[in-house]
C-alpha positions as CSV (number, residue, x, y, z in Angstrom):
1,X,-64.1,22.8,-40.5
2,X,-63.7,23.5,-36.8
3,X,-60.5,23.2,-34.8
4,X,-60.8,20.5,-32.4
5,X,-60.6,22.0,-28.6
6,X,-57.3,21.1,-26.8
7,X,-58.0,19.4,-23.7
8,X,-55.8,17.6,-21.2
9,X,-58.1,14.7,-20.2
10,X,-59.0,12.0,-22.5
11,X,-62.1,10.6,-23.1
12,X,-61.8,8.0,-20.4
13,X,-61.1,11.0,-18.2
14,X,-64.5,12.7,-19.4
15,X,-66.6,9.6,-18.6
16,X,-68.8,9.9,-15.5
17,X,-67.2,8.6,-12.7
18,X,-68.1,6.7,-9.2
19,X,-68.3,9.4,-6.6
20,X,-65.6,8.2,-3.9
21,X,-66.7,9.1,-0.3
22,X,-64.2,10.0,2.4
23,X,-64.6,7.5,5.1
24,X,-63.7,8.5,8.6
25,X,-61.6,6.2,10.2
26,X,-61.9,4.9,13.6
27,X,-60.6,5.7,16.8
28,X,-57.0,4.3,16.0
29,X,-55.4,4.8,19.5
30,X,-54.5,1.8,21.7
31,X,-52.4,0.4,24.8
32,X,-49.8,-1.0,24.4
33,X,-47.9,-3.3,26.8
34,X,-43.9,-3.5,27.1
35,X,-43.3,-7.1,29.7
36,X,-40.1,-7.7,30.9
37,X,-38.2,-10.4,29.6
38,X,-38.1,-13.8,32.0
39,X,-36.1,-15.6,29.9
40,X,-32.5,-15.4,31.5
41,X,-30.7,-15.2,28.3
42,X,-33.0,-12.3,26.4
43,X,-32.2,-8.9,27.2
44,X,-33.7,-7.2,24.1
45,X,-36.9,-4.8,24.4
46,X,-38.8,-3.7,21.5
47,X,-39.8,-0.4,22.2
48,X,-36.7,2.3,23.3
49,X,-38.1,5.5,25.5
50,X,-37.4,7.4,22.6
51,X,-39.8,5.2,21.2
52,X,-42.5,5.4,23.7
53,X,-42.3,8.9,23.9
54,X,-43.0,9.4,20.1
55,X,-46.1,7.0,20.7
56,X,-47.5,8.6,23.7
57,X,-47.8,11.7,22.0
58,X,-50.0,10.1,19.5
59,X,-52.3,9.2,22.3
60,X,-51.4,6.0,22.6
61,X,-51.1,4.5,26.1
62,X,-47.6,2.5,26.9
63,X,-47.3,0.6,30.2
64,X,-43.7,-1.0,30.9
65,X,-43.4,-3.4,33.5
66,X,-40.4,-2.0,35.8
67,X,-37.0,-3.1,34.7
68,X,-37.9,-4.5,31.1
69,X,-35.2,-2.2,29.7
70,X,-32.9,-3.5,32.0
71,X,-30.8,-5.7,29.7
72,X,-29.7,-2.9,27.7
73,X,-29.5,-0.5,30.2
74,X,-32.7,1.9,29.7
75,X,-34.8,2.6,33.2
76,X,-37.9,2.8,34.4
77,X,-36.9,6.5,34.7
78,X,-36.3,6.8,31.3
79,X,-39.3,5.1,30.3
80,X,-41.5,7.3,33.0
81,X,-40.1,10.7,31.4
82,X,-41.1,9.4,28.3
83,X,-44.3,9.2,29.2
84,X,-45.3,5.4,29.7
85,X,-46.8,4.0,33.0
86,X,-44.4,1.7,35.1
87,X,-45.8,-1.1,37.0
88,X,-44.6,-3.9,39.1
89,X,-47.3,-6.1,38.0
90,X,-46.8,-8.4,35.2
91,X,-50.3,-9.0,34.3
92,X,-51.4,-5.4,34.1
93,X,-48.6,-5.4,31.5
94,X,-50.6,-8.1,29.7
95,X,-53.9,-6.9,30.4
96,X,-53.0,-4.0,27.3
97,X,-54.9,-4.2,24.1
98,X,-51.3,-4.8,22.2
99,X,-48.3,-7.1,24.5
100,X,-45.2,-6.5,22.4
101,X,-42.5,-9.4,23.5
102,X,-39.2,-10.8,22.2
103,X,-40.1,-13.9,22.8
104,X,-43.6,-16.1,22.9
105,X,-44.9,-15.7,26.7
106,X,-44.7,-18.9,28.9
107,X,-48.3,-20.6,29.8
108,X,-48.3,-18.2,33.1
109,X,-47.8,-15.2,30.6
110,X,-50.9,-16.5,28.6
111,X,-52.8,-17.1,31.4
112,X,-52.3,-13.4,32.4
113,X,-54.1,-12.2,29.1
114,X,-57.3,-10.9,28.0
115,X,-59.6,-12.4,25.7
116,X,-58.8,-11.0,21.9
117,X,-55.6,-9.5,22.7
118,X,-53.2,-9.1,19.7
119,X,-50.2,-10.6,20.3
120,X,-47.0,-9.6,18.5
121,X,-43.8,-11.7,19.6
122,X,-41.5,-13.9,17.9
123,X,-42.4,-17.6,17.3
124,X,-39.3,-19.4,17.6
125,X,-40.8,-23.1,16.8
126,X,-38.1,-25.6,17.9
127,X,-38.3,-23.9,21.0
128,X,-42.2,-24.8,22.1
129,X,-44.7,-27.2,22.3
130,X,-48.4,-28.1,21.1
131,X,-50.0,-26.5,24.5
132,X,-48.6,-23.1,23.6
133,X,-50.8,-22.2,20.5
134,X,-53.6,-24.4,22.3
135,X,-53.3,-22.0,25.5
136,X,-53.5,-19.0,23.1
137,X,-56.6,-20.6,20.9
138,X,-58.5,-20.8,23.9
139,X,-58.6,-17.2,24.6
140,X,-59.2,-16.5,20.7
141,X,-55.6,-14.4,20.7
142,X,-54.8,-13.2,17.6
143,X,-50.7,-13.8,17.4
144,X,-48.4,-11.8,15.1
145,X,-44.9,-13.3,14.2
146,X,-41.9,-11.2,14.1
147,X,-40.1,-13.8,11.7
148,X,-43.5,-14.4,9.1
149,X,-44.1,-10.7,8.8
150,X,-43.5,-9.4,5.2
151,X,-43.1,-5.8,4.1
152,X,-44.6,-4.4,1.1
153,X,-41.8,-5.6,-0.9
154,X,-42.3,-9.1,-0.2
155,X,-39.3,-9.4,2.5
156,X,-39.2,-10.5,6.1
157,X,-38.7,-6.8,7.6
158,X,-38.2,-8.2,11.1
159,X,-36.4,-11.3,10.1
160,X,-33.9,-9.1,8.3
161,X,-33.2,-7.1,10.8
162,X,-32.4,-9.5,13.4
163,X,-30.7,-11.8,10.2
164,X,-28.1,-8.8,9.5
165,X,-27.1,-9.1,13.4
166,X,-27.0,-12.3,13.3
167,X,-25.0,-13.1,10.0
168,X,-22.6,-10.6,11.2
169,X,-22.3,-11.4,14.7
170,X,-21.4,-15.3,13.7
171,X,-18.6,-14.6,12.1
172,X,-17.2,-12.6,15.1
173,X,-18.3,-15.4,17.2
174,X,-16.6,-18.2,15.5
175,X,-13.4,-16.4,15.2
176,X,-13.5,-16.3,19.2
177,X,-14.0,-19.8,18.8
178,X,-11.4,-20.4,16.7
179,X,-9.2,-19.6,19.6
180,X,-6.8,-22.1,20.9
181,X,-8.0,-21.5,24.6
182,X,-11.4,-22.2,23.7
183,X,-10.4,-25.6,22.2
184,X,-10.3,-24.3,18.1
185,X,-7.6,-25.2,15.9
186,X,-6.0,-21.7,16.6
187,X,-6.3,-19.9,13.4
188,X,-7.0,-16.5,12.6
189,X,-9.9,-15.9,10.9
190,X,-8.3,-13.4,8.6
191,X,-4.5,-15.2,8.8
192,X,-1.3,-13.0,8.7
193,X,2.0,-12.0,5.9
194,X,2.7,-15.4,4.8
195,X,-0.2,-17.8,6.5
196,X,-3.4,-18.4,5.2
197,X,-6.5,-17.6,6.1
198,X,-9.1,-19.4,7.1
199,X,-11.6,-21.0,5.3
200,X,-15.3,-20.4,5.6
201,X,-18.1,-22.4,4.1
202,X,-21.4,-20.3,4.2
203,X,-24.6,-22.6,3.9
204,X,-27.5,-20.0,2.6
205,X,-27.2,-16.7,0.6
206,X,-30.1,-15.0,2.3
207,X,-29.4,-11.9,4.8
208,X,-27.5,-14.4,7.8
209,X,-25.1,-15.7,4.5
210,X,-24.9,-12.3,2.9
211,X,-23.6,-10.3,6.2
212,X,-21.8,-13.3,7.3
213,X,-20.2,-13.1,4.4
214,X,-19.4,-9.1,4.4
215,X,-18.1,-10.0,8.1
216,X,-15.7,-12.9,6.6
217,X,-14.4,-11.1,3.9
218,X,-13.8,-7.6,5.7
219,X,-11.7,-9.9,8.6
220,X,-9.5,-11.6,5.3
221,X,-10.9,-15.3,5.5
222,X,-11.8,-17.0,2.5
223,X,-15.4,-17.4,2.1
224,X,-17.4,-20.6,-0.1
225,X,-21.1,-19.6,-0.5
226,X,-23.6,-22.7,-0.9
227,X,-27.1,-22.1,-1.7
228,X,-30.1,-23.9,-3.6
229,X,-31.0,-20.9,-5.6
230,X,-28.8,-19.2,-8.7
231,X,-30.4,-16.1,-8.2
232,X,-29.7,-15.5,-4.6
233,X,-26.4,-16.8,-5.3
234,X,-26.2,-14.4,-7.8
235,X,-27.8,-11.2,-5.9
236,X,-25.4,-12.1,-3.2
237,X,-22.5,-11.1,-5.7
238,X,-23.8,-8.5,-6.7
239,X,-24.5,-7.0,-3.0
240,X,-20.8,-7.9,-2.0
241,X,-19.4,-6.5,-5.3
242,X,-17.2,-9.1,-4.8
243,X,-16.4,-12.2,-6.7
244,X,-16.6,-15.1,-4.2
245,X,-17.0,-18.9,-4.7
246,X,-20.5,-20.0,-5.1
247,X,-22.2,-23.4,-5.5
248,X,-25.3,-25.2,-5.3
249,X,-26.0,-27.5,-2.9
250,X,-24.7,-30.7,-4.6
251,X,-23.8,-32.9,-1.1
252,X,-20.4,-33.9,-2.7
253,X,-19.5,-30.2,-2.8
254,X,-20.4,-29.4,0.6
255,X,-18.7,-32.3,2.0
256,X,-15.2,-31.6,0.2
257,X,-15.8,-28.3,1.5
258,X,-16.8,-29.1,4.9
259,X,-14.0,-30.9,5.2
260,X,-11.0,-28.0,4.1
261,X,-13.3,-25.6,5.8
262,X,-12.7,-24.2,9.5
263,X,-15.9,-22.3,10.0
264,X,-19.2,-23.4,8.8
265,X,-22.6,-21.1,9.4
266,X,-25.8,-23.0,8.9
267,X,-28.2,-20.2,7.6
268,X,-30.6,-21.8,5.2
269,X,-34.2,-22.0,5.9
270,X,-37.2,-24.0,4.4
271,X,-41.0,-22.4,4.9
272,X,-40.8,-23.1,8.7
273,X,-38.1,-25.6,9.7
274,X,-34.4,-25.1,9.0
275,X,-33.2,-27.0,5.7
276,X,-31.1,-29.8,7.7
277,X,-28.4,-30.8,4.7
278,X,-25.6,-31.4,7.0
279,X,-25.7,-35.2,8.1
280,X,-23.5,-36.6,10.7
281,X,-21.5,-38.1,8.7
282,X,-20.3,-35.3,6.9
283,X,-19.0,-33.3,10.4
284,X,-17.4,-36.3,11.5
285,X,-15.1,-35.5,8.0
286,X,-14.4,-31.8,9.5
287,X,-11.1,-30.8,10.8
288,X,-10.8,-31.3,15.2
289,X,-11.1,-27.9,16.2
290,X,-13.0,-26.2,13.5
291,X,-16.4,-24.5,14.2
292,X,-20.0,-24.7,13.6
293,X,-21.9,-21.8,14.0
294,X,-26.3,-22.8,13.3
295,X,-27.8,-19.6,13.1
296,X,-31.2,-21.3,12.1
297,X,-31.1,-23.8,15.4
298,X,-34.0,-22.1,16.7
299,X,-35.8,-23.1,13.2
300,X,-34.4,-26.9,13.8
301,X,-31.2,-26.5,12.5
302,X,-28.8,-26.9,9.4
303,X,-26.7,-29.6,10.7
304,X,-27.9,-33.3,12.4
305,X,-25.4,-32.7,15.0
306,X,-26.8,-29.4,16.1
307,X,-28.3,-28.8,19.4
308,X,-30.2,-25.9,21.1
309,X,-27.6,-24.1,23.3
310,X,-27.2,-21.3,26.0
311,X,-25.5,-17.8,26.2
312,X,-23.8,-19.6,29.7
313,X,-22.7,-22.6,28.0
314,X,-23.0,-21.8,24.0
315,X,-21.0,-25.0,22.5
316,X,-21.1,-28.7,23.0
317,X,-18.2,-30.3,21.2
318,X,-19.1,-33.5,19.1
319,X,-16.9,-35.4,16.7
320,X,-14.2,-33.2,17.6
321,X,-16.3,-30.1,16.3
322,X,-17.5,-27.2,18.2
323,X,-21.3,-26.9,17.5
324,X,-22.7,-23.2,18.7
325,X,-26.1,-23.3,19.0
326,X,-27.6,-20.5,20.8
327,X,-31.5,-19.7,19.8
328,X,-31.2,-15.8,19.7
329,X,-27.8,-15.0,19.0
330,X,-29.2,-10.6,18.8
331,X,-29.3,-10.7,22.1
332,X,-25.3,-10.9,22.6
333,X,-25.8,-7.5,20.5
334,X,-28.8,-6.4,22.9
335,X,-29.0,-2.4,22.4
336,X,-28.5,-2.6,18.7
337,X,-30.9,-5.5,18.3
338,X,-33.7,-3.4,20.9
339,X,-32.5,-0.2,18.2
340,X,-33.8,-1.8,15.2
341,X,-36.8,-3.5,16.6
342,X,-37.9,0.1,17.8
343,X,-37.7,1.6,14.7
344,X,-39.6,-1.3,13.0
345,X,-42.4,-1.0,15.5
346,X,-42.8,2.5,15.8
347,X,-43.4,3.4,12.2
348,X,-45.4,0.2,12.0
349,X,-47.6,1.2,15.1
350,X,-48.3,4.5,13.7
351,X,-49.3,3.0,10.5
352,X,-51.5,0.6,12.3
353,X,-53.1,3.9,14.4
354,X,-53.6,5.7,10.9
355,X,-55.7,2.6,9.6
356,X,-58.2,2.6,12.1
357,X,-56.9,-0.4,14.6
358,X,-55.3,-3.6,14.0
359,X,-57.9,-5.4,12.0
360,X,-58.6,-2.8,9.3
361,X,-55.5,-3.0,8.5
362,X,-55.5,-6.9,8.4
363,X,-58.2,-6.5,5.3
364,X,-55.3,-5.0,3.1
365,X,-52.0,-5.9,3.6
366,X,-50.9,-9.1,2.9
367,X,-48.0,-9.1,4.5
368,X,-49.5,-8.6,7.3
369,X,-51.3,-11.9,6.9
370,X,-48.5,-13.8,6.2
371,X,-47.5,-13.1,9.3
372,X,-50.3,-14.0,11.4
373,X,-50.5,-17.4,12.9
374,X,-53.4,-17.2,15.2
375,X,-56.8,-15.4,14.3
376,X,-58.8,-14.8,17.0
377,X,-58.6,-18.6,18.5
378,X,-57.6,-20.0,14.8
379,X,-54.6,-21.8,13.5
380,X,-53.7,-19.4,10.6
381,X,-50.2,-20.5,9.4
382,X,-50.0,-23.8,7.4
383,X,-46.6,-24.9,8.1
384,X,-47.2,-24.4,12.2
385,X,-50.0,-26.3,12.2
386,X,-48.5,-29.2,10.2
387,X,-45.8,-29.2,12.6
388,X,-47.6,-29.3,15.5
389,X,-50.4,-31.2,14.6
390,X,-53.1,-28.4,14.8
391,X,-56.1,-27.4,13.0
392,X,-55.3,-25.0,9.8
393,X,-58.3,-22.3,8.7
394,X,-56.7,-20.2,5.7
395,X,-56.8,-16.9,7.4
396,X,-58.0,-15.2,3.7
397,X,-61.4,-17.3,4.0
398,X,-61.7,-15.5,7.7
399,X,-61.4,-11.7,6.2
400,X,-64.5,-12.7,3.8
């Protein structure tokens, strides 16, 4: 009897197999178009020099309208050196196969682009009306959003990034706040020998609740987490390797905490709107003086009593309660914001250049298509167009 021959492969291995043919991708290089920001409160950019210069030497083309780094102090010198093309000329800027923006372009900002252009901004949906994603339809745009976009781990990439500022950020903000000259009931977020702290009720364990919550406890307040899922509840604790008080959202909770609490940070959000669990009745049981920070006011809000706010006059005091509801809270934090952007969108650009172009890479990634709201003229996001009254087309039967 013969000795079997040692082999590494199995038999599966040993079967024929399909011959695979390498497939030369296409021309993946692109323009790309930095505007400046004409919103008076933005001063973020998503795209540093560094950034650009990395880019250009890809090939890629990068034209910066003059001053668009001006809100966190890069220059049109800066930019130049790096390689990019300055121009005074907004619509040149949107004229570029690719217009990356902070925030959606106005109606003249649309006007200014070509037909197909990809557009890849933030969405921002309390903040606009019907005729924005009707002027973009009508020149078949296909429209990214920064907040919908999910990596391939199934998280908001960009979302986080600007969350972590944000969470953070709010806490720093409502302990300015708390202040006695700016109308708080004068306690320090973190207390002193032999006076307490102050309380802090976070609504939502996502990224805004988990860093506002690293922010609370690293100042010394006492922090109440609130959130409709155990498991983020329970992944928050874990992340903080801290023990802090958790509960569900059961309204009698929230409302006996409300109402010890003197900072509360609305950060829970449904599909597309804010999860609005706060009614009015509930803050008129808060303590005079004590402080409500709504990160997710740009999303609608947590609380009934929010409103939309500006940096140049962030708080309107109702029921005794200071309400801060700015829209994009990042851009107090404007260089570190423009920072993580940039590194977000060059590896992602690059990626997007080593799949061939935009839409190959559209076929594959599903994050990607979550992401998308308008296809080439074609309401793509469900919860937008629900909102807004618009035509949905599932943006999976469109890739067939």
């Amino acid at each position: 009897m013969s000795k079997p021959i040692f082999t590494p492969f199995n038999k599966e291995d040993l079967l024929p197999q399909e011959e695979v043919l390498e497939v030369a991708l296409r021309d993946g290089k692109f323009s790309i178009g930095l505007p400046r920001e004409t919103h008076h409160q933005e001063n973020r950019i998503c795209l540093t020099p560094d950034a650009v210069e990395v880019l250009v030497r890809h090939g890629h083309q990068i034209t910066v309208e003059s001053c668009a780094g001006k809100g966190v102090h890069y220059t049109d010198n800066q930019y130049s050196e790096a390689g990019a093309k300055i121009t005074y000329d907004a619509k040149e800027v949107f004229q570029q196969h690719i217009v990356l923006k902070v925030l959606p372009p106005t109606i003249k900002e649309i006007d200014f682009l070509k037909p197909e252009t990809i557009l890849i901004s933030s969405v921002l949906p309390n903040t606009l009306e019907k005729d924005y994603f009707e002027h973009l339809a009508k020149k078949k745009i296909t429209a990214l959003g920064m907040e919908y976009y999910e990596d391939a781990h199934g998280n908001l990439a960009i979302k986080r990034l600007e969350a972590e500022i944000s969470g953070t950020s709010s806490l720093l903000i409502a302990s300015e706040l708390l202040s006695t000259s700016n109308g708080g009931n004068g306690i320090l977020l973190g207390g002193v020998t032999g006076v307490r702290p102050a309380e802090v009720v976070i609504l939502g364990a996502g990224t805004v609740g988990e860093y506002a919550a690293k922010a609370g406890l690293g100042l010394g307040a006492s922090v109440r987490v609130f959130d409709g899922s155990l498991t983020r509840l329970r992944t928050l604790q874990d992340h903080l390797n801290f023990r802090v008080s958790t509960s569900t959202l059961d309204p009698k909770e929230i409302t006996k905490a409300l109402m010890r609490c003197d900072v509360a940070i609305g950060a829970i959000w449904g599909d597309c709107r804010a999860l609005s669990i706060v009614t009015e009745d509930m803050v008129k049981k808060m303590k005079p003086g004590a402080v409500i920070i709504d990160v997710c006011i740009d999303s609608g809000g947590c609380f009934e009593t929010s409103e939309v706010t500006t940096h140049e006059n962030p708080v309107v005091v109702k029921h005794e309660v200071i309400h801060y509801g700015v829209a994009n809270i990042p851009s107090r934090f404007a260089r570190t914001a423009s920072k993580a952007l940039s590194n977000f969108f060059l590896s992602y650009l690059i990626q997007v250049a080593k799949e061939g172009g935009f839409e190959n890479l559209i076929h594959h990634d599903k994050g990607l298509r979550k992401g998308i709201y308008l296809f080439k003229g074609r309401h793509t996001n469900k919860e937008l167009a629900d909102w807004f009254d618009l035509n949905f087309t599932d943006l999976n039967l469109l890739m067939l």
